[in-house]
Steps between C-alpha positions, in 0.01 A plus 500: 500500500625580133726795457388740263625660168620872589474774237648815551281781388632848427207600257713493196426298182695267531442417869059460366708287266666301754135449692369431150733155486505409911132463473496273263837303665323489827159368347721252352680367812193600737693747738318841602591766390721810695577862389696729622594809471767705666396844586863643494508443143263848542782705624750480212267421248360841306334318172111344547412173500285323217171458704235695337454877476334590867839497677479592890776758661784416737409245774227332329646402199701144646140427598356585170781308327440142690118550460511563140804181482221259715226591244668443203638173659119403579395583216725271271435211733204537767617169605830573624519628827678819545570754745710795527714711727679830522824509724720762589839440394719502138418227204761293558510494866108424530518193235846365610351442866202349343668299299521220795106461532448503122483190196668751306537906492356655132638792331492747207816528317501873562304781715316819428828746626740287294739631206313471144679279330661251809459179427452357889355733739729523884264393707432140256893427493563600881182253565589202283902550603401429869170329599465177681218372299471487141460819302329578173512780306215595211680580202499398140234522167147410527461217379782329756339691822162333366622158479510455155788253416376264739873429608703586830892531491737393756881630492641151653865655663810285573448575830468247776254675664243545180213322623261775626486608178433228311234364741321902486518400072363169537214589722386797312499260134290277712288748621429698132465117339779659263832359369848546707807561296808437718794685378884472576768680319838379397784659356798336265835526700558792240213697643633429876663808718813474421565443902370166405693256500479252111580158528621420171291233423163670573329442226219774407229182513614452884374872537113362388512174675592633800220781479236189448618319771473825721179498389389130587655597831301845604166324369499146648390618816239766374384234222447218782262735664276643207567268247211569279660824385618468166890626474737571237870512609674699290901531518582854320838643411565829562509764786172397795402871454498505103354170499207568733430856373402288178310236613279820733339583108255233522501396872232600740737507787883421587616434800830530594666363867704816688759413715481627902776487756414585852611816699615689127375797453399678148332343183556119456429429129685342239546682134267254344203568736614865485488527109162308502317769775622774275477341097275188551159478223318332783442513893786385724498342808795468700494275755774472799763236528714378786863590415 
């Protein structure tokens, strides 16, 4: 049985926004579709949602809001399959325990009772900081959430346990029949923390050819299994975060890996996926790694 892609609908704009793109990711990778909506979000929410201008009263409106999310789902693609549930709990509770039965959990980067102005809404980062499965969250310009640079960006970490993440990039290239542009950053021993420790002959060049190799590395395995996606490797110096942020202006997506130790409690992201969730020009997934 294929796990489905999970939306979380609160009625705001940029949750329909958020449906908006997982229709058309699960019509690419044939998955049904799932919504849901968390009827707690009621009780400390006093703004309306975005659905239209015959709003029903207390108890009826987490009904009206996953009705009005399934249509607008159905109507975008009657060939998806979707469905739709209301459950009785908090956001972030209700997604986090789906998040083990889902291909991926789908966000908007912020919700109708959230700060004008905030850049990532609580419920997004709290999500994304702590799921199982990979997490995506809808943000960005037009043109990126509609596909239109026909490229997908993976944030290739030192990290031994990068792989998820890369794989999650590779597949989702395949999938759109679009290009994948691997990055990996690298810094001159001048740019290092200075709890670093500089060999004195590290040259700057070592910096770059190092970063390729990193590269070769993380994508052999990925390659060897979809090998007719068509990737550029490309070793960039500066800060991950700086570096990334960029190449989100004309990327469709960028996923980024997020590392998750077992049995710690709290958010488990790194500063680079946490400056793309909150500044990135495109949708971000982030997608669990194995510390």
């Amino acid at each position: 049985m294929e796990l489905p892609l999970v939306v979380g609908v609160d009625g705001s704009e940029s949750s329909l926004l958020a449906v908006d793109w997982a229709v058309d990711e699960a019509a690419r990778h044939g998955l049904p579709l799932r919504l849901i909506h968390a009827s707690l979000w009621e009780r400390y929410e006093g703004t309306q949602p975005a659905l239209g201008t015959d709003r029903p009263a207390g108890t009826d409106m987490a009904q009206h809001i996953i009705a009005s999310g399934v249509e607008r789902a159905q109507l975008r693609n009657p060939e998806v399959k979707v469905s739709g549930d209301v459950l009785h709990d908090d956001a972030v509770s209700v997604l986090l325990r789906t998040g083990p039965e889902a291909f991926a959990l789908v966000t908007g980067a912020r919700g109708r009772g959230e700060v004008a102005g905030l850049l990532l809404g609580s419920v997004s980062l709290a999500v994304a900081a702590r799921a199982v499965c990979p997490v995506i969250v809808v943000r960005g310009a037009v043109p990126n959430r509609q596909g239109s640079f026909d490229r997908v960006v993976a944030g290739v970490s030192d990290s031994a346990g990068g792989v998820s993440a890369v794989r999650f990039a590779v597949r989702e290239a395949e999938k759109r029949g679009c290009a994948l542009t691997a990055v990996r950053a690298w810094r001159t021993p001048a740019q290092e923390p200075v709890d670093r420790v500089v060999i004195a002959d590290d040259d700057p060049r070592l910096g770059e050819e190092r970063a390729s190799a990193g590269l070769d590395d993380a994508l052999r395995e990925a390659t060897r299994e979809l090998p007719a996606v068509d990737i550029h490797r490309r070793p960039v110096e500066g800060p991950a975060h700086r570096v990334l942020l960029r190449a989100s202006a004309e990327a469709d997506l960028v996923v980024v890996g997020a590392r998750r130790q077992r049995g710690q409690p709290g958010l488990q992201l790194g500063r680079v996926a946490h400056a793309l969730l909150h500044r990135s020009d495109c949708p971000v997934a982030v997608v669990p790694e194995s510390a």
